[in-house]
C-alpha positions as CSV (number, residue, x, y, z in Angstrom):
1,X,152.5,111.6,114.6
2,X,153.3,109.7,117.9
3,X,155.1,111.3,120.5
4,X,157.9,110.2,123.1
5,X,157.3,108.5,125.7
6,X,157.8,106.2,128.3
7,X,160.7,106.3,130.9
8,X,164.6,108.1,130.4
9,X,167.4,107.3,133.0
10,X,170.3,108.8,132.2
11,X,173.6,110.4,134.2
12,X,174.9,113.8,135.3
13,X,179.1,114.3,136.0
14,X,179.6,114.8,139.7
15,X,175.8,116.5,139.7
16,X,174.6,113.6,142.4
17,X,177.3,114.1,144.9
18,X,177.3,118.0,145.3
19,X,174.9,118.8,148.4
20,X,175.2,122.2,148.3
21,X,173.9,125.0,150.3
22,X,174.6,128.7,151.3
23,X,176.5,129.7,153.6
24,X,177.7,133.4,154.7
25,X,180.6,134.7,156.8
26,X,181.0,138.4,158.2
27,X,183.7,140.5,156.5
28,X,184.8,142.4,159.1
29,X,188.6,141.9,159.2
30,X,190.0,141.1,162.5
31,X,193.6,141.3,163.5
32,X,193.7,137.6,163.7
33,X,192.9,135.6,160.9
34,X,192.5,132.9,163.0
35,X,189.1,134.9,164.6
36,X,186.9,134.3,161.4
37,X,183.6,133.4,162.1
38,X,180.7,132.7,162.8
39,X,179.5,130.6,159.9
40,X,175.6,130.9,159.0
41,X,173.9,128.1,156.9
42,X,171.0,130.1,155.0
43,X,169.6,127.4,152.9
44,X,167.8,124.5,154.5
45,X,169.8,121.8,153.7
46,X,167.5,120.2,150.8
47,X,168.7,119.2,147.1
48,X,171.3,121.6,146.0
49,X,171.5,125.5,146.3
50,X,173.4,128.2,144.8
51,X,174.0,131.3,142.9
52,X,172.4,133.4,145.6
53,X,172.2,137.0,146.2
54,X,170.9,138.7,149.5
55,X,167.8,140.4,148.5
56,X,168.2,144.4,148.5
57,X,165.1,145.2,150.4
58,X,165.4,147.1,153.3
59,X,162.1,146.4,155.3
60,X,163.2,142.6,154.7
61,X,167.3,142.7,155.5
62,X,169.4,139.6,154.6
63,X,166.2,137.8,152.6
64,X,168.3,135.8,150.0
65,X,167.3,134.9,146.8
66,X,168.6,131.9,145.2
67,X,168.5,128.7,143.0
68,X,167.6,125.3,144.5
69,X,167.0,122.1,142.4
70,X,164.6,120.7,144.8
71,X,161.8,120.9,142.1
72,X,163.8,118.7,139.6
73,X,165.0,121.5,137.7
74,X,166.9,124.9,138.7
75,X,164.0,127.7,140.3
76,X,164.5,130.5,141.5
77,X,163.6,131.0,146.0
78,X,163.1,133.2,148.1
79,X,164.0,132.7,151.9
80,X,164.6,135.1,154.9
81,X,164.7,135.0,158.5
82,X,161.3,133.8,160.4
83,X,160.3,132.1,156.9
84,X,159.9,128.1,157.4
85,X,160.2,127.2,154.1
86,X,162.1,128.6,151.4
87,X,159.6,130.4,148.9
88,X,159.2,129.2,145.4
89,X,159.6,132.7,143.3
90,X,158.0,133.5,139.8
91,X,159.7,131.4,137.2
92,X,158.9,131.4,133.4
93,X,156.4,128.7,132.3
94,X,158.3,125.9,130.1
95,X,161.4,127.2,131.6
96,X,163.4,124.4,132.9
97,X,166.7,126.2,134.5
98,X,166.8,129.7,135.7
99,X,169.9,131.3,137.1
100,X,171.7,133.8,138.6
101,X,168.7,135.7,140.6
102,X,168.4,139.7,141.8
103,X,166.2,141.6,143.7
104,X,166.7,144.6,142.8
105,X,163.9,147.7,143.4
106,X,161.0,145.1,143.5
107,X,161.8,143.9,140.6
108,X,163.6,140.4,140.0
109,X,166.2,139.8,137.6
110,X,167.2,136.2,136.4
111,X,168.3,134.4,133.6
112,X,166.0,131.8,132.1
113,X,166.3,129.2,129.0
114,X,162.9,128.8,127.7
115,X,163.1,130.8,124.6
116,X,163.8,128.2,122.0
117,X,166.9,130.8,119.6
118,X,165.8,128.8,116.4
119,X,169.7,128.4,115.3
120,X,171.4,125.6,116.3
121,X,174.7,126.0,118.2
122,X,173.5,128.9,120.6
123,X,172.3,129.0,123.8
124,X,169.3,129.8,125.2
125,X,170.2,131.6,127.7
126,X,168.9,135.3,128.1
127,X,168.1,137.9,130.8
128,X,164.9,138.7,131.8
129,X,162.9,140.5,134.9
130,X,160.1,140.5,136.6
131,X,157.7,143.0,138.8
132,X,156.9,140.8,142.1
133,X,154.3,143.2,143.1
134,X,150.8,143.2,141.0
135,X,150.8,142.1,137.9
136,X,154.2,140.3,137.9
137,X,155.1,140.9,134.0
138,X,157.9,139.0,132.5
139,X,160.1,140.9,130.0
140,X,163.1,140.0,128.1
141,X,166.2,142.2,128.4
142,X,168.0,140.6,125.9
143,X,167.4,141.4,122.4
144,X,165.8,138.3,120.9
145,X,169.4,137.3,118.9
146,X,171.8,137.6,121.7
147,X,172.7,135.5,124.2
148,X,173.7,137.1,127.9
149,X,175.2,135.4,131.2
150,X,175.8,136.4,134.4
151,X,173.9,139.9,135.4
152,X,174.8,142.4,137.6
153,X,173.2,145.4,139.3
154,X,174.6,148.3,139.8
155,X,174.7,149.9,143.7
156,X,171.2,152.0,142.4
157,X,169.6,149.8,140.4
158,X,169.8,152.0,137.4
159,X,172.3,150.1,135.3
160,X,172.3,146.6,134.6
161,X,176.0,144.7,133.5
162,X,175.7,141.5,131.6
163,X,178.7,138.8,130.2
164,X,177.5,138.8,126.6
165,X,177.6,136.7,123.6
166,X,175.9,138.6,121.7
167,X,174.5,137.1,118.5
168,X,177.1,134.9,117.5
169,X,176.9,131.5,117.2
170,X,178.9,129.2,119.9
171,X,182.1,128.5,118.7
172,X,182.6,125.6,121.2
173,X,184.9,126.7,123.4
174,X,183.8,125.4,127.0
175,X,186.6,127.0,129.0
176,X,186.5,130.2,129.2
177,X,183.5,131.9,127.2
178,X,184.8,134.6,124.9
179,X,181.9,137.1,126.5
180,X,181.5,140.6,126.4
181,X,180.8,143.2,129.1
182,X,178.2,145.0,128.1
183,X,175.9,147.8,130.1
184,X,172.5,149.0,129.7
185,X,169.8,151.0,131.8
186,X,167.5,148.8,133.0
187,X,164.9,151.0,131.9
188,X,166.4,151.1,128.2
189,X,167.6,147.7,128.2
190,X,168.0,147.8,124.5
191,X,170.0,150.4,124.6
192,X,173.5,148.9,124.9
193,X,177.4,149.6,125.1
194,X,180.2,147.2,124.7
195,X,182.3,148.3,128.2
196,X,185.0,145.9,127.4
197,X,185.8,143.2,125.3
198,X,186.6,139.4,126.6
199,X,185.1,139.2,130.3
200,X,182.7,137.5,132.6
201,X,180.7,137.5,135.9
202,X,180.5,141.5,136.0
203,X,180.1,142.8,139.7
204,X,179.6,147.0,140.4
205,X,181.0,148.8,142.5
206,X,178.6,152.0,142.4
207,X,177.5,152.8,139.7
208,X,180.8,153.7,137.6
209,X,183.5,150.9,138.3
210,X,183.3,147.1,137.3
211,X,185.3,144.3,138.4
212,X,185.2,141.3,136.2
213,X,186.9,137.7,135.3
214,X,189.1,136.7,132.3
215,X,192.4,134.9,131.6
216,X,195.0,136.5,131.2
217,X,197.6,135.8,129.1
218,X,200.0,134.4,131.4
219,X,197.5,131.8,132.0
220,X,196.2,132.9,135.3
221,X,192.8,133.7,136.0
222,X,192.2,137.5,137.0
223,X,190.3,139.9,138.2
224,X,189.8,143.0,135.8
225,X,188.4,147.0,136.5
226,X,186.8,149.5,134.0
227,X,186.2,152.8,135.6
228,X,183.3,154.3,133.4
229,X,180.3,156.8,133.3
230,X,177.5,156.0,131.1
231,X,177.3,157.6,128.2
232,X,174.3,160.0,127.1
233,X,174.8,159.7,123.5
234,X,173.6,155.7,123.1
235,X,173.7,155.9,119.1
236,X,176.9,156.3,119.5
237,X,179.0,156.6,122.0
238,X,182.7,157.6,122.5
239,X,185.3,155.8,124.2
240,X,184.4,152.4,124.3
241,X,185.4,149.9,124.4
242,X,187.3,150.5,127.2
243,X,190.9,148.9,128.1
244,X,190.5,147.3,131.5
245,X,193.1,147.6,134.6
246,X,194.7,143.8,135.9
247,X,193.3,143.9,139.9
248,X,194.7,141.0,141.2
249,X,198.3,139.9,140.5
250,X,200.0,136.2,138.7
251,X,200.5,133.6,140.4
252,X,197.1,132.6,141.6
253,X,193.5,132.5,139.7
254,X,190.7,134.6,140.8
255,X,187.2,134.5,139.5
256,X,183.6,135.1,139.8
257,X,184.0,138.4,141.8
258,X,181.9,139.7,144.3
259,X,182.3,144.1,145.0
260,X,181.8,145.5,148.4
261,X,180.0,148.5,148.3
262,X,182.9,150.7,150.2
263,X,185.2,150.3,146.8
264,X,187.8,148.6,148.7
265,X,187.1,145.3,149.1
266,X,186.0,142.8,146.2
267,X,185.3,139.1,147.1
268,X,186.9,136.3,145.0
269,X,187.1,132.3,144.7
270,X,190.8,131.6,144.5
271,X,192.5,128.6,143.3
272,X,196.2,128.5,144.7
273,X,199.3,126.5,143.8
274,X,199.4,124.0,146.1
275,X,195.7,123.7,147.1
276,X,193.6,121.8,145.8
277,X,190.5,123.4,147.1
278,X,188.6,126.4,145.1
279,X,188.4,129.2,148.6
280,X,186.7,132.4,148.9
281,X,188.9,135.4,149.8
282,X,188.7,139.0,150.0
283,X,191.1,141.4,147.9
284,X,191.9,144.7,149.0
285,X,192.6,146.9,146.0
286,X,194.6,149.6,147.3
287,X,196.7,147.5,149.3
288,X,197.0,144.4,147.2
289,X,196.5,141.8,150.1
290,X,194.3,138.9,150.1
291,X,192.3,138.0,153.3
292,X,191.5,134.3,153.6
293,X,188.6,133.6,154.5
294,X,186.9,130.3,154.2
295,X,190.0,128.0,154.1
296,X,190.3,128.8,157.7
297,X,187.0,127.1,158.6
298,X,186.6,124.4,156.0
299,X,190.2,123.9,154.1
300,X,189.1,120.3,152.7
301,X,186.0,121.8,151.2
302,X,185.2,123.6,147.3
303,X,183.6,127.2,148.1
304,X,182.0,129.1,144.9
305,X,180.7,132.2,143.8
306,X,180.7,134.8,145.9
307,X,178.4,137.4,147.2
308,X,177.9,140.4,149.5
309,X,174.8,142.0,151.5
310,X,173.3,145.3,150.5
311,X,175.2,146.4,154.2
312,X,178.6,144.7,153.4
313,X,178.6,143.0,156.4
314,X,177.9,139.7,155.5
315,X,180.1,137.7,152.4
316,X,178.1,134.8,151.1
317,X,178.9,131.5,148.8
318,X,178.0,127.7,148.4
319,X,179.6,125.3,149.7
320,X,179.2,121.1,150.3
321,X,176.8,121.1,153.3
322,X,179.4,118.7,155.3
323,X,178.1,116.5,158.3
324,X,174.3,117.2,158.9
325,X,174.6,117.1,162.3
326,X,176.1,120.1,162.4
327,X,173.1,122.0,161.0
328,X,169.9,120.1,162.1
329,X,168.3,118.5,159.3
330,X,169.4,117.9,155.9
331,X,169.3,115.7,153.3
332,X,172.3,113.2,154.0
333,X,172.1,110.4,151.4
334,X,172.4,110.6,147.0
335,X,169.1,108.8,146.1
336,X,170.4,105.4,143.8
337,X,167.9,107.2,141.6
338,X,165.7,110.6,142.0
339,X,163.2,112.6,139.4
340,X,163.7,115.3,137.3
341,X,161.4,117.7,135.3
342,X,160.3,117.0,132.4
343,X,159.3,118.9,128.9
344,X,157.4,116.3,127.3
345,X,154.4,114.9,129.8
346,X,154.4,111.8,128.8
347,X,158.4,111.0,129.3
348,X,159.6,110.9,132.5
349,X,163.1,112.0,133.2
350,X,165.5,110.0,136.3
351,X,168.9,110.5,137.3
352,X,170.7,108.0,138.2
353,X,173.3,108.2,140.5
354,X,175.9,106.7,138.1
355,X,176.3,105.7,134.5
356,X,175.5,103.7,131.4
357,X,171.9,102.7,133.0
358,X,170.1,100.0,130.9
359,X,166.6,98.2,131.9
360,X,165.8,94.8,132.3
361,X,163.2,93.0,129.6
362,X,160.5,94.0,132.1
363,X,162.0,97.5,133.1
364,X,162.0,96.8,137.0
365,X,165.5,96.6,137.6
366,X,168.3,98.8,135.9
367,X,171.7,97.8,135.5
368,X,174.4,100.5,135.8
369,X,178.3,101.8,136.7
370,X,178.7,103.7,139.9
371,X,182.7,103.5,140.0
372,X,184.1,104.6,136.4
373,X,187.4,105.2,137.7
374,X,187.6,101.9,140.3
375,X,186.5,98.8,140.6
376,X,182.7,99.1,141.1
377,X,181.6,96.4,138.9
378,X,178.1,96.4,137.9
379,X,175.7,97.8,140.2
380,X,171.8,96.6,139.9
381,X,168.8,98.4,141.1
382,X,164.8,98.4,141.6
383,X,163.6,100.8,139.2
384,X,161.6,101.9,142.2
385,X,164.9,103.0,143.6
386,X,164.0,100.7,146.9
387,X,167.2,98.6,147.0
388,X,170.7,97.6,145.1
389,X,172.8,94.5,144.4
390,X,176.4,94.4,143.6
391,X,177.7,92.3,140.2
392,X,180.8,91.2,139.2
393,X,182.4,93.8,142.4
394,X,186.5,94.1,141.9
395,X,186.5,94.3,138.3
396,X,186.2,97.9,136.3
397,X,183.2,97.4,133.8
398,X,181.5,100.1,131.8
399,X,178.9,100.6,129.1
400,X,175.9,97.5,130.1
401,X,173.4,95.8,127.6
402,X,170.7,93.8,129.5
403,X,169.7,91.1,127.5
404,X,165.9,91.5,126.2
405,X,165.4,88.1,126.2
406,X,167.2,87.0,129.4
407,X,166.6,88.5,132.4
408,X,169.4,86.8,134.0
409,X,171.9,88.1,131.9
410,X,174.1,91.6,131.2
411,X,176.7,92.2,128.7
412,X,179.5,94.7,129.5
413,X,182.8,96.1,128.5
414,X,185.4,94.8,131.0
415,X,188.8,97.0,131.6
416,X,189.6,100.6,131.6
417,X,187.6,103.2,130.0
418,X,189.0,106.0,127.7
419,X,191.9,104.4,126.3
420,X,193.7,103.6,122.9
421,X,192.5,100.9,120.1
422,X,195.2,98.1,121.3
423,X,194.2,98.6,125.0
424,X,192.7,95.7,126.4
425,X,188.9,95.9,127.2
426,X,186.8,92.7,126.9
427,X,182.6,92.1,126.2
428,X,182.0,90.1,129.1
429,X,178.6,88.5,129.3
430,X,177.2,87.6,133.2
431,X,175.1,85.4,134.4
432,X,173.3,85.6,137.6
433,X,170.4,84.0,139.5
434,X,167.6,85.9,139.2
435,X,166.2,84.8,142.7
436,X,169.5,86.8,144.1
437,X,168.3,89.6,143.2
438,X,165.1,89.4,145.4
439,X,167.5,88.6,148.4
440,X,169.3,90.4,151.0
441,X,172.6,89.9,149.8
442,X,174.4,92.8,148.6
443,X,176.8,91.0,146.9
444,X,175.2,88.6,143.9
445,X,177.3,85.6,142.7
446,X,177.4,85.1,139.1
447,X,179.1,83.5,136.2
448,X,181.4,86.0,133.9
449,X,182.3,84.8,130.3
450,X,184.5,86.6,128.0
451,X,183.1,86.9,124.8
452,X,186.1,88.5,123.1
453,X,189.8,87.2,123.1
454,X,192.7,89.7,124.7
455,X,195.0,90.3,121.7
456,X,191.9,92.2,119.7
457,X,192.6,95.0,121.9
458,X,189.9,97.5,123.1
459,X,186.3,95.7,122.6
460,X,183.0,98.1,124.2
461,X,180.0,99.5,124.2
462,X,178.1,95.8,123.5
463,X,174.1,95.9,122.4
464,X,172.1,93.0,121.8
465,X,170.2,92.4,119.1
466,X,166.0,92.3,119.7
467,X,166.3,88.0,119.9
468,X,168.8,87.7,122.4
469,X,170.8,86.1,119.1
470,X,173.5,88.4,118.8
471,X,175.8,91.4,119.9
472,X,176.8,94.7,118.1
473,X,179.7,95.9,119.4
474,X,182.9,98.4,118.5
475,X,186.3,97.0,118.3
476,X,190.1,98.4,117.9
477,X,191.2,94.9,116.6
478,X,192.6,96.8,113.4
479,X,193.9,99.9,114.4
480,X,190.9,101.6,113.7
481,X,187.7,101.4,116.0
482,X,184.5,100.3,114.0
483,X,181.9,97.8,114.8
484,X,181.6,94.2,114.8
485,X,178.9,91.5,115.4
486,X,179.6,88.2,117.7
487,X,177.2,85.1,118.7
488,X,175.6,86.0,122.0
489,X,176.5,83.1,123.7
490,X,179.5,82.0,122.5
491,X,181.4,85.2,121.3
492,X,184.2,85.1,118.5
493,X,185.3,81.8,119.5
494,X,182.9,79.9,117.2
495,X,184.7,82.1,114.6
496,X,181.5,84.1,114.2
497,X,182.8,87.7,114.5
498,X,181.8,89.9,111.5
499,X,183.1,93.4,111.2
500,X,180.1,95.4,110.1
501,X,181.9,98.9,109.5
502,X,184.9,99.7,108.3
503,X,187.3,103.0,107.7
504,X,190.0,105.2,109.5
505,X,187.2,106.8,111.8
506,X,185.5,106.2,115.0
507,X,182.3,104.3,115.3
508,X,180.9,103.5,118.4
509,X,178.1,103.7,121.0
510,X,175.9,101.1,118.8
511,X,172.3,100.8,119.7
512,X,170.7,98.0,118.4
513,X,166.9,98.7,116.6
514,X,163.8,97.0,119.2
515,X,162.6,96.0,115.0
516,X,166.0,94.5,114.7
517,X,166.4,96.3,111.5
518,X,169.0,98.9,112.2
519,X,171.6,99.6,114.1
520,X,172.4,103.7,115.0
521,X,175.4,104.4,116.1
522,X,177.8,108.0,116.6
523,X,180.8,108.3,114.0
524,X,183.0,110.3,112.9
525,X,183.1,109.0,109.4
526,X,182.3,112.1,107.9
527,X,185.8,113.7,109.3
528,X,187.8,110.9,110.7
529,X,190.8,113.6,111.5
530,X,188.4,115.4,114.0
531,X,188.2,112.7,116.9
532,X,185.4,115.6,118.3
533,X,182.8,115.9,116.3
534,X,180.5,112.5,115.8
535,X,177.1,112.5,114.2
536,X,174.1,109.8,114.2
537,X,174.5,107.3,111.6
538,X,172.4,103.9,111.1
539,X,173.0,100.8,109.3
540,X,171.2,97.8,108.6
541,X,172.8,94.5,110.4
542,X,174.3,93.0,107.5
543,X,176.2,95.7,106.7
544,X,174.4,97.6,103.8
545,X,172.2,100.8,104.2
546,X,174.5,103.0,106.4
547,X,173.7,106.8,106.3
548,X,174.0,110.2,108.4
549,X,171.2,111.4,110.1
550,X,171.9,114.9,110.2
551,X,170.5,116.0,113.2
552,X,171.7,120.0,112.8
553,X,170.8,120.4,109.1
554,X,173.4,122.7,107.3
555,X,175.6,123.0,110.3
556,X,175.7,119.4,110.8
557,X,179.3,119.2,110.5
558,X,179.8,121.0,114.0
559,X,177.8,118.1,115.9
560,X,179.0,116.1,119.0
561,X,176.4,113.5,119.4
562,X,177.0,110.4,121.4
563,X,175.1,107.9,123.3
564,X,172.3,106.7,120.9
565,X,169.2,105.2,121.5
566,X,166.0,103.4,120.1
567,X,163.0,104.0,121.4
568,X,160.9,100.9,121.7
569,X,158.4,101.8,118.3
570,X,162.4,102.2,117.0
571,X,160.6,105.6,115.4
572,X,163.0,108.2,118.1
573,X,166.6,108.3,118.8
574,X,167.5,109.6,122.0
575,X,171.2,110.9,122.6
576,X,173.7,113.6,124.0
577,X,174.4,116.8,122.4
578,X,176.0,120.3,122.2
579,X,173.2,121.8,119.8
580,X,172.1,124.1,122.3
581,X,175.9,125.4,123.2
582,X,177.0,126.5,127.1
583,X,174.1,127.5,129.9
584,X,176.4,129.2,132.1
585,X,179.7,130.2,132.6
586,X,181.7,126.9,133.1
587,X,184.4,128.4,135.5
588,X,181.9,129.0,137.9
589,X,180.7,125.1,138.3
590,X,182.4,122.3,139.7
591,X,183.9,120.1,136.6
592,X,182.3,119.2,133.9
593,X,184.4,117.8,130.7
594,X,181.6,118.6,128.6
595,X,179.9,121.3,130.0
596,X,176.5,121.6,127.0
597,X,175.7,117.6,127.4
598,X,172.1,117.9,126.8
599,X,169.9,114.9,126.6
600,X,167.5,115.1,122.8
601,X,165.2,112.7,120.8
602,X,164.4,113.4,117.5
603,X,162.6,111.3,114.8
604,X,164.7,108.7,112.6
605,X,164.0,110.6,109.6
606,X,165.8,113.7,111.5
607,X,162.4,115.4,112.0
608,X,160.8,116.5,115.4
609,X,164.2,117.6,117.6
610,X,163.0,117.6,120.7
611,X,165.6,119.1,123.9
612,X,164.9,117.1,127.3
613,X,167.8,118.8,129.6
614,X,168.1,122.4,130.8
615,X,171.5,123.1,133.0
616,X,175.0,123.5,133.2
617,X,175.8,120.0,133.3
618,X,177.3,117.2,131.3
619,X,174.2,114.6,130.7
620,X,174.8,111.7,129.0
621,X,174.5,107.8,128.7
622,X,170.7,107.8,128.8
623,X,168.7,104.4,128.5
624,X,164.6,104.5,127.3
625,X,162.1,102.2,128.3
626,X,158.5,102.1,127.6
627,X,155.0,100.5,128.2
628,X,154.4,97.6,130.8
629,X,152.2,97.1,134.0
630,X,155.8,97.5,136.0
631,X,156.5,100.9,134.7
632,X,153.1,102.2,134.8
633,X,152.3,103.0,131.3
634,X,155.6,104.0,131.3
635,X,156.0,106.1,133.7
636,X,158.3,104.9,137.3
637,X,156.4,104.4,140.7
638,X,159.4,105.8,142.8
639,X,159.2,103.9,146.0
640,X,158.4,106.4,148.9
641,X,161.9,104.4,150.6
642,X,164.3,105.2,148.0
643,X,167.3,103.9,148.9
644,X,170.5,106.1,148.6
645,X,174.5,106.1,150.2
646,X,176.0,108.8,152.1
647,X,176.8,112.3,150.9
648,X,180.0,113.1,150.9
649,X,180.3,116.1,148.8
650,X,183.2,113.9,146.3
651,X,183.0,116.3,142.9
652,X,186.3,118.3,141.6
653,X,186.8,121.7,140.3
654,X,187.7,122.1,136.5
655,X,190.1,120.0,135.5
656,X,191.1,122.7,133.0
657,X,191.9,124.5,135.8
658,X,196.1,124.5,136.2
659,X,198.4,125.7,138.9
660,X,201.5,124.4,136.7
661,X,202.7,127.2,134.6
């Protein structure tokens, strides 16, 4: 049986522009709140880093562990004063994200994703730890059917307080996760009590009270307590679960606490009517005041996830890394294009800083959307990553084809994305110079041709068929959106057009076979009243043969599947999918609409389900090229001058995220 590969480029929402690093404030209070201060920088300005926690070792104080993306995938770092570079921890082999790191008693506690559940529709996620001195075993702390986020360790290292799933399959909500809080002694880790129902990001203070996040049902985002002792009789224990105490008041959201060790004090991200930054404050429980904290420094910058030192004297968080110079060296620039890990070793994996990638004939250049919401154009690229041209600039395009026959020519979907049937969007094909795109100009001149006619309403997502001849395409013409087929060159206006599907349903996305004799697209014809849930389906290009490839066996029905692919033997599909549910908890990330986007290839006769991506992202619009002296059997030469623009740290918090109640 052959296996994938060649070369994937594919997009990640906002994931390009974050720059993030730790930072960490002290939390003495001062009489003015003007006098906070100073700000520390304790990552080293490279990729993105997060999620950290100050190491409690006290021969080594303020060592921080944390997660940095600098490897192509999330691992887990150690770094402390007098170290030069940031230290590259024990991470499980095959593991492809890790999260949410503690050191804890010589031991290290993280979440990992490279036990495969078996069940479609679950995560992978699961705690695990692991001895840093000797021999350095691994071991699971979740029970092999459960899925757990988000641990805590309590002030003696005894008890260990997850946001669990439990065994349940995902249920698809991607707002808040309906975890539990459950407890266990992380010397009897399978011995466990449900605390409280509905709750996330634990934090201890001591050993007996935990703060946690939920919405409450006024809508606001809180901060919850359960004062508890753990009980001696495991098998079955009275009490629980336990009703929780409202900490923090309406009005505001709170979330992803952080407890000082004095029981006074917890550390939260607040979002505030009015603001539209996510801050870091601390709470005083008996007095019910908020200190502000980072807004006083940075007020035009997103702040997340808190933590504390050992000590209490330091509050820590991530932040956008702002100007360089403030900090010495950093990186500065979004590479056009950079490399991420990979499962499969002979398919490489790129991100591109943008969307809707596709290669040329020969796979050096890659055509692509930087500006979704604007009017960006096309943007075209090296697929060395070494330079960039500008096509079609002042007009919003999405969704590119590039002809495989032409090099000189892309089709596109011109007008606005996400909108109605009846809303105007056009297949536009352009023409350019190919000698332009050696040049030095930024901006290429070239020829645009409508291929479609105004009053049919929303026409996108074009793919050209393997001999240049034709393009698949979906249309809104009647009401409905299903797929059509036009001349190439000349569009519907040689009367050509041909609808190829047909029904009260969604069909879109159309990949067109390299064999010519299919085209795959995502539908959902199976439940046209669900405009959520789209499968795989593939029909031959005159219309007959059309069937569901159903990806998820008997749970098939529950699949979100979009931006399909050929590869170039046409024996893989590569698309987008929620198959493997949510990663982390989504209110603790900047926005994603769709935060379990993972990238997958499976056979076309629904065989050999492969998963590419491991993160908390949305991944999607993914383009595959293979073979050729240009791509190095297949694999991209990055160029050692990859060419980038400036970071400016432009990503959003949760759109689901209101202050309007």
């Amino acid at each position: 049986m052959n296996t994938p590969k060649g070369t994937v480029v594919f997009s990640t929402v906002g994931r390009p522009h974050y720059g993030f690093d730790i930072f960490a404030l002290p939390t003495l209070l001062h009489p003015s709140s003007t006098n906070i201060g100073p700000e520390r920088r304790l990552s080293d300005g490279r990729s993105i880093n997060f999620n950290a926690q100050f190491a409690d070792n006290s021969h080594e104080p303020h060592s921080l562990v944390f997660i940095s993306e600098r490897t192509g995938f999330p691992a887990i770092y150690l770094t402390r004063p007098g170290l030069p570079h940031p230290q590259l921890l024990h991470s499980e082999p095959g593991s492809l994200f890790h999260d949410r790191p503690i050191i804890k008693n010589h031991t290290l506690y993280f979440v990992s994703a490279h036990q495969d559940p078996s069940r479609y529709f679950k995560s992978w996620s699961a705690l695990y730890s692991s001895t840093l001195l000797h021999d350095k075993i691994t071991t699971r702390l979740t029970p092999s059917d459960s899925v757990d986020y988000s641990p805590a360790l309590s002030l003696s290292g005894k008890l260990v307080a997850v946001a669990s799933y439990g065994s349940r399959p995902w249920d698809g909500e991607f707002h808040e996760l309906n975890t539990d809080i459950v407890v266990f002694e992380a010397s009897r880790p399978s011995k466990r009590v449900l605390v409280c129902e509905r709750g996330g990001w634990p934090t201890w203070s001591g050993d007996s009270v935990i703060y946690f996040h939920r919405q409450h049902e006024d809508g606001w985002w809180s901060i919850f307590r359960v004062d508890f002792h753990f009980p001696k009789d495991l098998e079955s224990p009275s009490g629980f679960p336990i009703t929780p105490t409202r900490v923090t008041p309406s009005g505001l959201h709170c979330f992803t606490p952080a407890a000082l060790h004095d029981g006074k004090l917890i550390a939260v991200a607040t979002r505030r009517p009015g603001k539209n930054f996510r801050h870091i404050e601390l709470f005083d429980v008996e007095s019910k005041t908020f200190q502000p904290m980072t807004e006083i420094l940075n007020p035009n910058s997103h702040h997340y996830n808190p933590f504390v030192s050992p000590d209490s004297e330091l509050l820590g968080y991530h932040r956008f890394r702002g100007d360089s110079t403030q900090w010495g060296e950093s990186d500065s620039t979004i590479p056009y294009i950079e490399r991420v890990s990979s499962p499969i070793e002979q398919l490489q994996m790129l991100r591109i800083q943008g969307s809707f990638p596709t290669f040329s004939p020969r796979g050096d250049l890659i055509a692509y959307n930087q500006d979704l919401d604007g009017d960006g154009g096309i943007k075209v690229i090296k697929s060395d990553g070494s330079k960039r041209w500008n096509l079609i600039k002042g007009r919003a395009a999405f969704y590119n084809a590039w002809s495989p026959t032409e090099k000189h020519v892309i089709y596109t979907s011109v007008g606005p994305i996400f909108q109605s049937a009846k809303t105007t969007v056009q297949i536009a094909r352009v023409e350019f110079n190919p000698s332009d795109i050696d040049g030095d100009k930024e901006d290429v001149p070239c020829n645009v041709k409508m291929l479609t006619t105004e009053e049919t309403g929303n026409n996108a997502f074009p793919s050209c068929s393997p001999d240049g001849m034709s393009l698949v395409f979906r249309s809104g013409r009647t009401g409905h959106k299903n797929l059509y087929i036009i001349d190439a060159v000349d569009g519907e206006f040689n009367g050509s057009v041909r609808q190829l599907t047909e029904g009260p349903c969604i069909d879109t996305m159309p990949s067109w076979s390299p064999k010519g004799d299919l085209i795959a697209f995502s539908s959902n014809r199976h439940n046209p009243d669900d405009a959520a849930v789209f499968g795989i389906y593939v029909v031959k290009p005159d219309g007959t043969g059309l069937r569901r490839i159903p990806v998820a066996g008997n749970e098939s029905h529950r699949e979100r599947i979009n931006h399909v692919c050929f590869s170039k033997d046409g024996e893989w599909l590569l698309f987008t999918a929620n198959l493997s549910g949510v990663i982390a908890e989504p209110v603790s990330l900047p926005n994603q609409f769709q935060p379990y986007g993972d990238l997958y290839v499976v056979r076309l006769d629904g065989s050999g389900l492969r998963r590419l991506t491991w993160n908390g992202y949305e991944n999607g619009t993914p383009a595959w090229h293979e073979g050729g002296d240009e791509l190095d059997m297949g694999g991209l030469r990055l160029g050692n001058e990859v060419g980038g623009d400036e970071l400016k740290g432009q990503f959003e918090d949760p759109h689901w995220i209101s202050c309007d109640f």
